[in-house]
C-alpha positions in Angstrom: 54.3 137.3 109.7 53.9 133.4 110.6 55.9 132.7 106.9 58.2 135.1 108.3 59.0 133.2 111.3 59.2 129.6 109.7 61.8 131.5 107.2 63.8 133.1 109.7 63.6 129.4 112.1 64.7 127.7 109.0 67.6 130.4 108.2 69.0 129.6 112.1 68.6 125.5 111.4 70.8 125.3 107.8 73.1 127.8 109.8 73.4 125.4 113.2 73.7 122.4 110.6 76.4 124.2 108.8 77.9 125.6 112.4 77.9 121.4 113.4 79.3 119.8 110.2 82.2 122.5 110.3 83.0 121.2 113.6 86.4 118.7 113.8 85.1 115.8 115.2 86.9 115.2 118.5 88.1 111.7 117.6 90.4 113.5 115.2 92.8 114.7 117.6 92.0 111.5 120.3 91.3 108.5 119.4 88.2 107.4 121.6 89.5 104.7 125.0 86.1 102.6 126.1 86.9 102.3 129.6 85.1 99.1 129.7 87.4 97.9 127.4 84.6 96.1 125.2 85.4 98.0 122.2 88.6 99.2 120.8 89.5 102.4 118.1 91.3 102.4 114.9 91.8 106.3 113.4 93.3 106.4 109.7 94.6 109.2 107.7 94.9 110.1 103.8 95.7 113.3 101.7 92.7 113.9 99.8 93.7 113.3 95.8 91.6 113.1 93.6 94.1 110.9 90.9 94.5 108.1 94.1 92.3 106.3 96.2 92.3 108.3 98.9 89.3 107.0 100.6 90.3 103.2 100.8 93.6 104.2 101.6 92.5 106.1 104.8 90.6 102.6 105.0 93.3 101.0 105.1 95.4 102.9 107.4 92.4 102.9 109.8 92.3 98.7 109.8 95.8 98.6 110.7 95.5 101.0 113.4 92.7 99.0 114.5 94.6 96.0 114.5 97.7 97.1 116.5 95.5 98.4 119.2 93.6 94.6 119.3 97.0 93.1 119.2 98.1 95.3 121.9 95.1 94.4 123.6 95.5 90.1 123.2 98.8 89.4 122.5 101.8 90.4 124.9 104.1 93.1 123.2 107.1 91.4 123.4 105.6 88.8 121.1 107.4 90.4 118.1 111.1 90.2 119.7 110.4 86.1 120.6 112.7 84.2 117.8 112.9 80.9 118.5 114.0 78.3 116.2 112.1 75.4 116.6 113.8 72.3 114.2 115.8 74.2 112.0 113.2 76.6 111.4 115.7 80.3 111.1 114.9 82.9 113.0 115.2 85.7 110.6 112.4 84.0 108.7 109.8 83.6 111.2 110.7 87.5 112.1 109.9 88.5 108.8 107.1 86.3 108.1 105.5 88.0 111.7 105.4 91.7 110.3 104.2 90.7 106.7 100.7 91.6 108.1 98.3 92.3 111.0 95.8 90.4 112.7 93.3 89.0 111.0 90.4 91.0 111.7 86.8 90.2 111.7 83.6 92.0 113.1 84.8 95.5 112.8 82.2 98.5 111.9 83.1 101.5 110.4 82.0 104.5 113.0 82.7 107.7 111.2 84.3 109.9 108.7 85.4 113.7 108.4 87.5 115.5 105.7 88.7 118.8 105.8 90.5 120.7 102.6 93.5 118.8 102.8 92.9 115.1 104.5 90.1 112.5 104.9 89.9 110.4 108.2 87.9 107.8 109.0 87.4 106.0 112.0 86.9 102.1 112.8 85.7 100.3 116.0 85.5 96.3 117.0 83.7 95.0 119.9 86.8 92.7 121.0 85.0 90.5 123.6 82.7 89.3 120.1 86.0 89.5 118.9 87.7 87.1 120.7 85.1 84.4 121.1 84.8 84.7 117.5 88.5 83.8 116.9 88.6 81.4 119.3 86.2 79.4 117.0 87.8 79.9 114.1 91.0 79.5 115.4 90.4 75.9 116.5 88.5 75.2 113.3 91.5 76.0 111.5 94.0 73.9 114.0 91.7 71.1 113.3 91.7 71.7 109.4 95.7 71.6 109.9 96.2 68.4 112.4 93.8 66.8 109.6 96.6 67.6 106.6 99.5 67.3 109.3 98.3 63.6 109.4 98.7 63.2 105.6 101.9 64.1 105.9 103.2 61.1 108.3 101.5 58.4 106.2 104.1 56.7 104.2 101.9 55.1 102.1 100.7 58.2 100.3 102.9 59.7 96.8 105.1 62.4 98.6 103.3 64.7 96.0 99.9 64.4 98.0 101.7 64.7 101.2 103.9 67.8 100.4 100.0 69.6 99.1 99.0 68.3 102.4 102.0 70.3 103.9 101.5 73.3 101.6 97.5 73.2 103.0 98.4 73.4 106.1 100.9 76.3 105.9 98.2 78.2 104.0 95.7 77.8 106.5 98.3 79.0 109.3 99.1 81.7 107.5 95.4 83.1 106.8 95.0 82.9 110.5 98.0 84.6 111.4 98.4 81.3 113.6 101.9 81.5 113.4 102.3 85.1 114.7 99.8 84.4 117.6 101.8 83.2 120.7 99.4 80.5 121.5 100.1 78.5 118.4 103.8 79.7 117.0 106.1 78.1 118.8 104.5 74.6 118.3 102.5 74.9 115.5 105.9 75.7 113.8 107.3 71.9 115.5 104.5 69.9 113.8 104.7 71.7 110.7 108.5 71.4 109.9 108.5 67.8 111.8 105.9 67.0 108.6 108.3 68.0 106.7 110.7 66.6 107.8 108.6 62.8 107.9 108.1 63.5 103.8 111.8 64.4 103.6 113.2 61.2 105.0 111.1 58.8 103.0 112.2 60.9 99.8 115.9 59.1 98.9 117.2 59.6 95.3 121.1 59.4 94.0 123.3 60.7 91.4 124.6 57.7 89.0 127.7 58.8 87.5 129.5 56.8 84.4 132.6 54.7 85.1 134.7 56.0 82.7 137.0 58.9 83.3 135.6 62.6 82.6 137.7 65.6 81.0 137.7 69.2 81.1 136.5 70.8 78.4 135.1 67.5 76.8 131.1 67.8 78.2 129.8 65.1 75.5 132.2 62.3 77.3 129.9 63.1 80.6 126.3 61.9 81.6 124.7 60.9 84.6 121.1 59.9 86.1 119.3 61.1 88.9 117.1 58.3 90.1 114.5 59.2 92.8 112.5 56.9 94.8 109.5 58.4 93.4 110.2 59.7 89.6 106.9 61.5 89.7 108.9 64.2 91.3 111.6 64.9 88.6 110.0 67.7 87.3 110.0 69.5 90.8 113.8 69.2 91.1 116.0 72.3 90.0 120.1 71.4 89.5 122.7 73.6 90.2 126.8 73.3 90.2 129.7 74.8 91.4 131.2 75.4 88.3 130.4 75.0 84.8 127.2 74.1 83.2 125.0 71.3 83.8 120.9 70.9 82.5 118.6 68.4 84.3 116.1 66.6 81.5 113.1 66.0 84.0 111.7 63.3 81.7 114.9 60.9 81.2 115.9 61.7 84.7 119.7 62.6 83.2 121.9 65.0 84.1 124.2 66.3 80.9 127.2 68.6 80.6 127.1 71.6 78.3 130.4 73.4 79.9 132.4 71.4 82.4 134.0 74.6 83.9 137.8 75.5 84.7 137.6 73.6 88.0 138.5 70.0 88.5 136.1 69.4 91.5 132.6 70.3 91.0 129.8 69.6 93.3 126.4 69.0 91.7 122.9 69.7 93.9 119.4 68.7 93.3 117.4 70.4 96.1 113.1 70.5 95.2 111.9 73.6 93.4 108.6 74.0 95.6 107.6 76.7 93.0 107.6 74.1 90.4 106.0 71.5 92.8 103.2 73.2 94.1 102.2 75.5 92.0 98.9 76.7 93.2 100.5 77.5 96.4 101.2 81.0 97.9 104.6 82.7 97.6 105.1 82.8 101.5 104.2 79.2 101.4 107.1 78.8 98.6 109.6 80.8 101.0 108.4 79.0 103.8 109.5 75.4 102.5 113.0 76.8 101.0 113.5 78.1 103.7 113.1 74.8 106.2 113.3 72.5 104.0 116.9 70.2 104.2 116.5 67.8 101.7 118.9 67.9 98.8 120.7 65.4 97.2 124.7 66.3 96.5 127.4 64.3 94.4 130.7 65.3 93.4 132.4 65.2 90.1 136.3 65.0 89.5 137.2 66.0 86.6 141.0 65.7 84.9 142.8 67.7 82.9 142.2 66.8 79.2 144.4 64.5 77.9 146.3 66.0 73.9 148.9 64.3 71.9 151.7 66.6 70.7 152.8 66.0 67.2 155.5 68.2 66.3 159.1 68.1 65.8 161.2 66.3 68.3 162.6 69.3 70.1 159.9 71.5 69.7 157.2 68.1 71.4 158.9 68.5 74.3 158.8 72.2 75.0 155.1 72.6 73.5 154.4 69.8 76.4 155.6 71.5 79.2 153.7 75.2 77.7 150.5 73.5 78.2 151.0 71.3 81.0 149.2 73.8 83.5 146.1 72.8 81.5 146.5 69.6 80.0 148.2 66.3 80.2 150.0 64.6 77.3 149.2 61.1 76.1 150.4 59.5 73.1 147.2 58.1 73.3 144.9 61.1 73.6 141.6 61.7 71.4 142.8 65.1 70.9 145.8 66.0 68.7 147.4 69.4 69.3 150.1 69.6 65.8 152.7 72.1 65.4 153.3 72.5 61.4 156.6 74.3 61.7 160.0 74.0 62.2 163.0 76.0 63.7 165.8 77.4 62.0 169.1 79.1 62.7 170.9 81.9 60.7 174.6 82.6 61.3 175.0 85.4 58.9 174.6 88.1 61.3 178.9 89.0 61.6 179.2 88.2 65.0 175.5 87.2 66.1 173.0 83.9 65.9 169.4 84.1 65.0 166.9 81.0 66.3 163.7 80.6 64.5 160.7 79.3 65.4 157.8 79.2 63.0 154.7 77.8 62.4 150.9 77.5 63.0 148.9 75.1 65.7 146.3 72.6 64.6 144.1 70.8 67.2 142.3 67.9 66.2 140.0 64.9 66.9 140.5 61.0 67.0 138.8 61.2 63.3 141.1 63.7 62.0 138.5 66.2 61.9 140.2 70.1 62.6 138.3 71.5 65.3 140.8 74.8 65.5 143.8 76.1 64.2 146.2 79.3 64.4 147.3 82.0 62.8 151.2 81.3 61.7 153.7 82.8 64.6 157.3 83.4 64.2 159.3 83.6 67.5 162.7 84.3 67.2 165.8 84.8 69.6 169.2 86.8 68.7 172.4 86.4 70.7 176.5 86.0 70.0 175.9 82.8 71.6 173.8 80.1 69.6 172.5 78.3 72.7 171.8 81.7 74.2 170.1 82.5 70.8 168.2 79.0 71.3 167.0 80.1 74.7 165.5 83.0 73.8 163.9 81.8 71.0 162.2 78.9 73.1 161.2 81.4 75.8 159.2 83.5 73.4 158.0 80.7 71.8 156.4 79.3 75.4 155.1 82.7 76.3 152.6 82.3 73.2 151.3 79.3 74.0 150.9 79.8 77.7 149.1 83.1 76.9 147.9 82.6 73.4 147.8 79.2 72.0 146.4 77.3 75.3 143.6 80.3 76.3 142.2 79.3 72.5 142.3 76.1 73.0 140.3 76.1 76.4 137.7 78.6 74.4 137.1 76.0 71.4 136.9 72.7 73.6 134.2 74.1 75.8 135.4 74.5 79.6 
């Protein structure tokens, strides 16, 4: 009877046990409110998957839940709408770089978890008086780690190198802390950082040296220039770019070369810093952070003119092949480039009535040194009329409609613009 008993008081225990894990915890449907407000409640959520994480997902959901209800809590809400720009420091920037990520959080215990067929929920909590005092350490730790680098940064004496790590340092640190998206430190923490920047910036000078002699389109091996920087050390951290053609940057001779010159006359070259290049260890949102305040650049611009060709050709086909390409280039008697015309026009009267003008040939281009560096297929242009000057005309007018459209778009292709 007594065995009985314990059997049937066991049977009502695994029963209630069953009956009480069954039971959705109440936290599910409310996330718990400590009216002393000493602790605070984060509640996440995951579809239960057995291909995924499911688990540190719900984690995860439940830290950032936890960590808008302790910003809630500390900051003021309007926090995220504040965009002020502080020394050329853009707005959109500092927007984005405030919803990247949450508080930083610190002291949190994990309370509970319940999973039904479908989800798994777990629940966080953080006693946010510890909290606060907490941060309050470490935040002023960290200020002090940064005025320490922010002082590198305004000593003149040190290689800009050192001082934009120092920079770099101190943006890391900021950005573990979430200093800048706290409203105690943004608005001037932000100041001293970019005013570092800018202190590195204006003792980092640097030119473009460009060659006295006259540049060309289309002739990139008459064209180089040096970029001399107060502090050469940094050549390999600067990144070139132009407006038009193409133009490389050898870091270890410091000179800028011309591989295409481009179909524009005026072209701007622009040698900001590469801070991925420069510090390389750093963070990407350090790397955005820089580009994106940074002002220093240097700028020079080039003025190119039209290449100079010699026509050689017969005396009244010279001048017409000179005004065909004159849109493009300029004739000189004394050009390195030779553009010939081996050819010659004709005129047939045996037509009754009607003239025929005859142009025909093929184009040559070539160097100071006689060397052929293109050459056309033959053409034959021809114009018919009852009038031979008519005839003439036409003749000419064909014959300019190839080289504008032709002859001159080769040309261009073979000398490199």
């Amino acid at each position: 009877m007594r065995k009985l008993l314990l059997l049937t008081l066991s049977g009502i225990l695994l029963w209630s046990c069953g009956l009480q894990k069954a039971t959705v915890p109440e936290w599910i449907g409310a996330k718990p409110i400590d009216a002393r407000r000493t602790y605070v409640y984060g509640v996440g959520m995951s579809y239960i998957n057995p291909n995924t994480a499911y688990q540190q997902a719900a984690r995860s959901n439940a830290l950032a839940d936890l960590a808008g209800e302790v910003e809630s809590q500390v900051f003021d809400e309007s926090r995220l709408l504040q965009k002020e720009d502080v020394g050329g420091f853009s707005s959109s920037f500092s927007s984005q770089t405030l919803t990247t990520s949450h508080i930083k959080l610190e002291g949190y215990e994990l309370v509970d978890t319940y999973s039904d067929e479908l989800r798994y929920y777990v629940l966080y909590k953080l006693d946010l008086p510890q909290f606060l005092e907490v941060k309050a350490k470490n935040d002023a730790i960290a200020m002090a780690y940064i005025e320490g680098k922010l002082e590198i940064t305004g000593d003149s004496d040190r290689p800009a190198s050192n001082r934009f790590q120092a920079l770099a340092d101190a943006l890391q640190k900021a950005f573990d802390r979430q200093l800048l998206k706290d409203p105690k430190f943004k608005i001037e923490l932000n100041a001293k950082l970019i005013n570092g920047l800018r202190s590195i910036e204006s003792d980092l000078t640097g030119s473009i040296l460009l060659p006295e002699t006259t540049n060309y389109l289309g002739l990139p091996d008459q064209f180089s220039a040096v970029l001399r920087l107060s502090e050469e050390a940094l050549n390999t951290a600067i990144k070139l770019s132009s407006s038009s053609g193409n133009f490389s940057f050898n870091s270890a001779l410091g000179s800028i070369l011309c591989e295409h010159t481009g179909r524009e006359n005026a072209i701007i070259l622009e040698c900001p810093l590469d801070f991925k290049r420069l510090l390389p260890q750093s963070s990407p949102l350090v790397h955005l952070w820089l580009e994106a305040a940074s002002n220093w650049k240097i700028s020079e611009s080039l003025f190119f003119q039209n290449t100079l060709i010699q026509v050689a050709a017969p005396r009244g086909l010279q001048s017409a092949i000179s005004e065909s390409i004159s849109s493009t280039f300029n004739t000189s008697n004394e050009a390195p480039l030779v553009l010939e015309f081996k050819g010659n026009e004709t005129t047939e009267r045996n037509l009754g009535d009607r003239t025929k003008h005859i142009i025909s040939g093929s184009f040559v281009l070539k160097s100071a040194s006689n060397t052929v560096l293109w050459s056309s297929q033959r053409l034959m242009k021809f114009g018919i009329s009852t009038n031979a000057a008519a005839a003439k005309q036409a003749a000419y007018a064909e014959f300019d409609k190839d080289i504008r459209f032709f002859i001159v778009p080769q040309i261009v292709r073979n000398l490199g613009f």
